[in-house]
Structures are given as C-alpha cells and as structure tokens.
ZATORLUM-707826 format. One record per residue (C-alpha): chain; residue number from 1; x, y, z. Coordinates in Angstrom, 2 decimals, decimal comma. Layout:
# residues N
PT unit pos       x       y       z
PT    A NUM       X       Y       Z
...
***
This chain:
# residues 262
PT unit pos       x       y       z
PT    A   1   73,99  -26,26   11,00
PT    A   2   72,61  -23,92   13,82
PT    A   3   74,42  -21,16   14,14
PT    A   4   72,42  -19,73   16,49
PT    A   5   72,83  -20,44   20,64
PT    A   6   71,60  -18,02   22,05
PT    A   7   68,24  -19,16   23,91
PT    A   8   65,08  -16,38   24,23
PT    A   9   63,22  -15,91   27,52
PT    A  10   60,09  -16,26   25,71
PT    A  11   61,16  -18,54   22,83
PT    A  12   62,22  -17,09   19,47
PT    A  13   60,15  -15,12   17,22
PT    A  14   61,23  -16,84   14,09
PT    A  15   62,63  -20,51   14,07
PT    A  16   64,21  -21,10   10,84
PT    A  17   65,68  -25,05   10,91
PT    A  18   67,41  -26,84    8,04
PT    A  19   66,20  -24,40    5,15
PT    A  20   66,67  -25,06    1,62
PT    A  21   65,62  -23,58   -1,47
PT    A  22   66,61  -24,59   -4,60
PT    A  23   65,11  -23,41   -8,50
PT    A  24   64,62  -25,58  -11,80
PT    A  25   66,82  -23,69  -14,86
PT    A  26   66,79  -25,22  -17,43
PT    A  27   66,10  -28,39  -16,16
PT    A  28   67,73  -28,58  -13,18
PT    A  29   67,51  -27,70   -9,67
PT    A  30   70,16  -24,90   -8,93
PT    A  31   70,18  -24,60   -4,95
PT    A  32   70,26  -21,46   -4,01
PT    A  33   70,07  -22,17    0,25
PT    A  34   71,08  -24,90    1,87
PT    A  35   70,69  -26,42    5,29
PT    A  36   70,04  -22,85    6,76
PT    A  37   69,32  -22,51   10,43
PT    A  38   69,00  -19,61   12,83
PT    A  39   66,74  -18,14   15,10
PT    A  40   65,43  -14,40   15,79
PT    A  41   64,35  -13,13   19,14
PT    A  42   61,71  -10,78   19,79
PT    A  43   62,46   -7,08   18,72
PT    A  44   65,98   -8,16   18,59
PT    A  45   67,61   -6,52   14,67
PT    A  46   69,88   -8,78   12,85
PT    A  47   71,48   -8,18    9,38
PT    A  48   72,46   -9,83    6,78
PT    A  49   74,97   -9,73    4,56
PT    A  50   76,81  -11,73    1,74
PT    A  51   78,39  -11,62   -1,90
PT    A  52   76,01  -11,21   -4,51
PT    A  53   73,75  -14,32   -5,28
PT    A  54   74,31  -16,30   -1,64
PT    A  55   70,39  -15,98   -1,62
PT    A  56   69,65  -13,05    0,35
PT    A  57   66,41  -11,76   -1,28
PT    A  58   65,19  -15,42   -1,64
PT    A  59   65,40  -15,60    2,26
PT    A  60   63,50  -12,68    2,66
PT    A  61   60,82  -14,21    0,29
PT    A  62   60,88  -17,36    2,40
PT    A  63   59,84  -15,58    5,77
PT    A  64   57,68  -13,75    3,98
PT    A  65   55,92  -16,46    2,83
PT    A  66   55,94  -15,47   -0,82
PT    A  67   57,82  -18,97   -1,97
PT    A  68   57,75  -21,80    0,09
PT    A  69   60,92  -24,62    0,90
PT    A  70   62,43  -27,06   -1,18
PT    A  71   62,84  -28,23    2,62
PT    A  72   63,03  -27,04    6,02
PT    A  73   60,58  -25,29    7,95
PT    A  74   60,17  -21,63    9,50
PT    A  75   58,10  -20,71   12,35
PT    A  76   56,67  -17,97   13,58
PT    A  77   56,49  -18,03   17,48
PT    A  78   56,04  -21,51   16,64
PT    A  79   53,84  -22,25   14,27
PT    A  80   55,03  -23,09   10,50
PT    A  81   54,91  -20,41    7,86
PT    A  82   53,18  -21,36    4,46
PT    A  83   51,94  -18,12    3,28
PT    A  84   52,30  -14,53    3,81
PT    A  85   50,44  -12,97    7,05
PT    A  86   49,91   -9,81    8,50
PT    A  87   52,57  -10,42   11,24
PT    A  88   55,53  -10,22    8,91
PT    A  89   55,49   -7,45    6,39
PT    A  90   58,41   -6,48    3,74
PT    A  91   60,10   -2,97    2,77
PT    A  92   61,76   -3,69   -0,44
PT    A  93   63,98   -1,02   -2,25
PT    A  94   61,67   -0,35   -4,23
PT    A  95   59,23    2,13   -2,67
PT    A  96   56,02    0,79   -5,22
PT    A  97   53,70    3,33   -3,95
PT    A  98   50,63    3,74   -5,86
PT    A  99   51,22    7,05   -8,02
PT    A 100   47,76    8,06   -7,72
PT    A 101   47,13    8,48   -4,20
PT    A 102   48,80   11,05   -1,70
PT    A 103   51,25   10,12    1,11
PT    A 104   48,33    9,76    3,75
PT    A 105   46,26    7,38    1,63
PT    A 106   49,39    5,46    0,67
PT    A 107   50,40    5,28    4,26
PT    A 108   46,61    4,24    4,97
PT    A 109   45,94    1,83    2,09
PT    A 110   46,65   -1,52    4,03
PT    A 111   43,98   -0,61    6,90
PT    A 112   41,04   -1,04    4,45
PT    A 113   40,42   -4,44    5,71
PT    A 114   41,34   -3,76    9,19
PT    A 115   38,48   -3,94   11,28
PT    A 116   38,89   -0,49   13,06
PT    A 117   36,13    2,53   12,53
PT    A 118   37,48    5,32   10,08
PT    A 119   38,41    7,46   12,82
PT    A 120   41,14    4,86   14,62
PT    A 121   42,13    4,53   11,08
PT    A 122   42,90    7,62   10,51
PT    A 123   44,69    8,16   13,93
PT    A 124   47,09    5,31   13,08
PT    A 125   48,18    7,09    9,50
PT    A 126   48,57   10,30   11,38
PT    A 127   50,66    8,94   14,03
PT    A 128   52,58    7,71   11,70
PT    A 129   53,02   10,33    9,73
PT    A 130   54,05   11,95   12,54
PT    A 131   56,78    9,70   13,51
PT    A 132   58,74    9,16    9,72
PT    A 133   58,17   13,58    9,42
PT    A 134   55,91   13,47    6,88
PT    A 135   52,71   15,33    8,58
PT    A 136   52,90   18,19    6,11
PT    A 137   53,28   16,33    3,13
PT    A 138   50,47   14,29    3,37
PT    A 139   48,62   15,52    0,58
PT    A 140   51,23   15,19   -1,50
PT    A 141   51,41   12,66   -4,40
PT    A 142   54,54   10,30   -4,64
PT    A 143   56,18   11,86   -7,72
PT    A 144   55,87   15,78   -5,60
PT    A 145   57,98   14,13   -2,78
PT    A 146   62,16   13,05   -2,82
PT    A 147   63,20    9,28   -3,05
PT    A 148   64,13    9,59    0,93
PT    A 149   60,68   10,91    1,29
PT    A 150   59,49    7,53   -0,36
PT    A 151   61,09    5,60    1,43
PT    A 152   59,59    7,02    4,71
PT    A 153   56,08    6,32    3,35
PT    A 154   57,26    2,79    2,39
PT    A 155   58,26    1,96    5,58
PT    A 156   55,27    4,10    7,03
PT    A 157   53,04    1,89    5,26
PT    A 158   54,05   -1,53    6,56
PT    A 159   54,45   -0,15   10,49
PT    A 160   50,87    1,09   10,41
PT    A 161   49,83   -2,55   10,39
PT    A 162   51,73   -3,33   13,50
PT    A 163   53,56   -6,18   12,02
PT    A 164   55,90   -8,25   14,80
PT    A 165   58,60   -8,88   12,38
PT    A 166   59,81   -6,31    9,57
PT    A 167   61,70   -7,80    6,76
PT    A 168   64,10   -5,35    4,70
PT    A 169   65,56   -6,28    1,40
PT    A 170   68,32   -3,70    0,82
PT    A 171   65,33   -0,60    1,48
PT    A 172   68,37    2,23    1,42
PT    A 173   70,09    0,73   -1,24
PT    A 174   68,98    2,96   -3,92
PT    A 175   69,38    6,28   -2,09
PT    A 176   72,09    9,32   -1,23
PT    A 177   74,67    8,58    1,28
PT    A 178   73,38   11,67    3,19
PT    A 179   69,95   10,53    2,70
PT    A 180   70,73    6,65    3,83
PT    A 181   72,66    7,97    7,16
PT    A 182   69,00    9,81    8,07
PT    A 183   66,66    6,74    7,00
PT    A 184   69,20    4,52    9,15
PT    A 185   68,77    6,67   12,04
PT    A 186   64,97    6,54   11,54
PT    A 187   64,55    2,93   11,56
PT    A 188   66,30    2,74   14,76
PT    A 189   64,45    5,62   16,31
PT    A 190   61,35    3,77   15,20
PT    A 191   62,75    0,19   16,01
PT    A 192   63,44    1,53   19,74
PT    A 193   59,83    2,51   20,07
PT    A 194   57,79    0,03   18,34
PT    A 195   59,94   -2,97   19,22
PT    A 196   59,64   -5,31   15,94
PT    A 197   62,10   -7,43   15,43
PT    A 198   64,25   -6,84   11,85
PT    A 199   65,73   -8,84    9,56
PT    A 200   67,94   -6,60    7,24
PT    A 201   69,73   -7,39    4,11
PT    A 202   72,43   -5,41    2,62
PT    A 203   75,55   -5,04    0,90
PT    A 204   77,08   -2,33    2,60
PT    A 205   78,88   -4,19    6,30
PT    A 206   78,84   -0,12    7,46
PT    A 207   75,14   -0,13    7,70
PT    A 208   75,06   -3,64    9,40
PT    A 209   77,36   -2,32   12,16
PT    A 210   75,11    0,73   12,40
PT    A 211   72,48   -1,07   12,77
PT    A 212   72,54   -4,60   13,74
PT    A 213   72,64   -6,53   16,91
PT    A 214   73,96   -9,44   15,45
PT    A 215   74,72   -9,94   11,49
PT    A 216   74,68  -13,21    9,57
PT    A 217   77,49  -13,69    7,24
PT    A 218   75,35  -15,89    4,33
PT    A 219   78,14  -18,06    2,50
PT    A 220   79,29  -18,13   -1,05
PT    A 221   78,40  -19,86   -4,00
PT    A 222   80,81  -22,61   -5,02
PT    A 223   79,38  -24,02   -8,19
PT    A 224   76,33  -25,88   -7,16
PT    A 225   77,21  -26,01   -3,99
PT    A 226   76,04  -23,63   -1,40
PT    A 227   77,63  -23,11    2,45
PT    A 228   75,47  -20,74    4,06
PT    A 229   75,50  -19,33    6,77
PT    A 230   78,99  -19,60    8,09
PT    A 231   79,11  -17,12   10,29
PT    A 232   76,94  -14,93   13,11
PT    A 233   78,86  -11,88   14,32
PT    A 234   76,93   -9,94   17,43
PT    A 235   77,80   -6,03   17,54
PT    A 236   78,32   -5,15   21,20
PT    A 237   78,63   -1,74   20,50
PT    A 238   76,40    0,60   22,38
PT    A 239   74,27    3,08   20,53
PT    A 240   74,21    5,37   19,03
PT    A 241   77,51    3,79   16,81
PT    A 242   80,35    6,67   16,13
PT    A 243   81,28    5,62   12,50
PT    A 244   84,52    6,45   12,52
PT    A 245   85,29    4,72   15,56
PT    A 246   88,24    2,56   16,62
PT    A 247   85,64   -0,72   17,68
PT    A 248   83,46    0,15   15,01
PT    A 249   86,12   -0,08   12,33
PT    A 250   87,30   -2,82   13,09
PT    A 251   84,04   -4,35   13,17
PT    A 252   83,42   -3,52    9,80
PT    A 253   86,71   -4,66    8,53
PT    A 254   86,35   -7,96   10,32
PT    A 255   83,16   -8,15    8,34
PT    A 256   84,07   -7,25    5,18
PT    A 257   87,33   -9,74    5,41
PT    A 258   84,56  -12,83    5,96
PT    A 259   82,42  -11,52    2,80
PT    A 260   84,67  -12,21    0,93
PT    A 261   87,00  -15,11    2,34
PT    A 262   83,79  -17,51    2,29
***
C-alpha cells in the first residue's frame, strides 16, 4: 500500500516499496513491518510516529542500511540500499560521543577519511560549531558539557559530513522540555539552511506538528499481524508553529486520536 501521491520534480530521494521486516524468536518469524511503502522528497521533513513496538527504530535501521529486508526494496535517488553510506547518516538518542576527545574532535572525528587537507577540515568543524553554539566549548570534553549540549555535538557530528538524508530516532527524547523546545528550533534553523531531507521518529505528536511537513502514522500491532502505515497527515501550517494555537491543536489532537485508534 502506497500511501504516498505526491510526485517530486526531481524524483524522490528515498523510494521505499513493499517493505517488510520480520525477526526469528524463538523459532519463528515475528513481523515487525509489513508491506510498507512511501516516498521522501528532497529536503522535504517527515515524522513519524506510532504506539510503542509498530517498528519505528527498525525502519530507521532499514534506511540506514544497518539490517537489510525480509522483502521490499529502498532506494536512494534510485538506486537500492544494501548497506550503510555516507549519504544517510543517523542521530540516535543516545549522544555516544567518545568520552575522551573534546567537542571539536568529536564534531571532527568522521572527516578522518574524507579526502580534504587538514585545513578544509578544520573549517567544516568550526562552521559547525558555529552553527549548533558550541564555538566556545570546543575544548571541552563530553562529561564538562549539559545533555542539550550533547546533543548539539551529536547532531554536529553527522551534518559535518554533508549527508542528503538525516535519520532521527527519537534524538530529544531523553532531554528537558525547555531543553527539547531549543534543540527543535535548532534542527529547523539548520534544516532551512542545509536542506537535508529528515526522517524523524517520535512519540511525542507535539514535536511532529512542530516540526514535520508531513507525518506517517505507522500502524499497530495486532498479534502477528502488522498494518502499517495507515495513515500520512501533511502539516500545512506555516512556520514558525505557535504551540498553543487553534490549527495547531487540533492537529495534534487529530494525531494523537489515530495513534491510538489503529
């Protein structure tokens, strides 16, 4: 089932077409996605969201390339993906920076086998540091900086490799709701520059109105059988969003209703 219509100018960015995943426990093959389709255009920023277990994380995984398809295919501007590539990089909620090296060098770590001289190296982790606020803490170490502060190098970290598609499994999850409001009106400050497309997971349908220009509603697990997606809501709310909005409420409502009546 495509639940996708809409048609790109220049094709989609990611072509995902009858997608299923499905794990052996004890035994058996639990499915876990089934007959997924959808497409992503470029720097276009969808969301997803979905009750616990509908296989959000694994999907992320998938167009990462770190597990492949029981069946199905996903391309990337056309070709199939089989492994993990430069092109699509992943912010988990989980900062995992390395402990020992400062906020530049953590920032900088994924240029080592970049084939740029040290000195275009070091202008990308600068600009960069620049644009997440982190200039003058770039000598410090991770556990000398705040969990928002993390994340910003996280996210820093993957953007310095000019990626064309950033995938997000639930990256604010973990935070303050003070600090969350500020890292989601980073990523769009740095979205509306740098033009990636995003793919988004969370559990929170607030943040996918914030930030999303359409969100997929992933279906619910009904014993072993899985109905996913059902549903692809587009926002057409112009930015920046006003939380406590008429439109946007009632977004969010509508959103939250389909959660949980899938």
């Amino acid at each position: 089932m495509n639940i996708l219509s809409n048609q790109f100018a220049s094709g989609p960015i990611l072509d995902v077409q009858e997608l299923s995943k499905a794990f052996s426990v004890n035994s058996e093959q639990t499915p876990v996605l089934s007959g997924l389709s959808f497409q992503a255009g470029p720097g276009e920023f969808i969301c997803i969201i979905g009750q616990s277990g509908c296989g959000k994380s694994t999907l992320i995984k998938l167009l990462a390339g770190f597990v492949p398809p029981t069946s199905g295919r996903i391309l990337f501007k056309g070709k199939n993906i089989t492994a993990p590539g430069p092109d699509r990089c992943v912010v988990f909620q989980e900062d995992a920076l390395f402990s020992w090296l400062t906020v530049a060098e953590n920032i900088g770590f994924g240029l080592k086998r970049k084939a740029l001289s040290a000195a275009e190296k070091q202008g990308r982790v600068n600009r960069f540091l620049d644009l997440v606020g982190l200039t003058e803490f770039k000598n410090y170490l991770p556990r000398e900086i705040s969990g928002g502060m993390k994340q910003r190098v996280a996210l820093a970290r993957v953007l310095v490799l000019s990626p064309e598609v950033l995938l997000m499994d639930e990256p604010f999850a973990a935070l303050d709701a003070q600090t969350r409001e500020q890292m989601q009106n980073l990523l769009l400050s740095l979205w509306e520059q740098l033009k990636q497309t995003i793919v988004f997971v969370t559990h929170d349908v607030r943040e996918a109105v914030t930030l999303a220009d359409r969100t997929m509603v992933m279906g619910r697990i009904t014993g072993k059988t899985i109905i996913n997606p059902t549903h692809l809501v587009p926002i057409p709310l112009e930015r920046p969003r006003i939380q406590n909005s008429r439109e946007f409420m009632k977004l969010a409502a509508q959103l939250k209703a389909m959660v949980f009546r899938i």
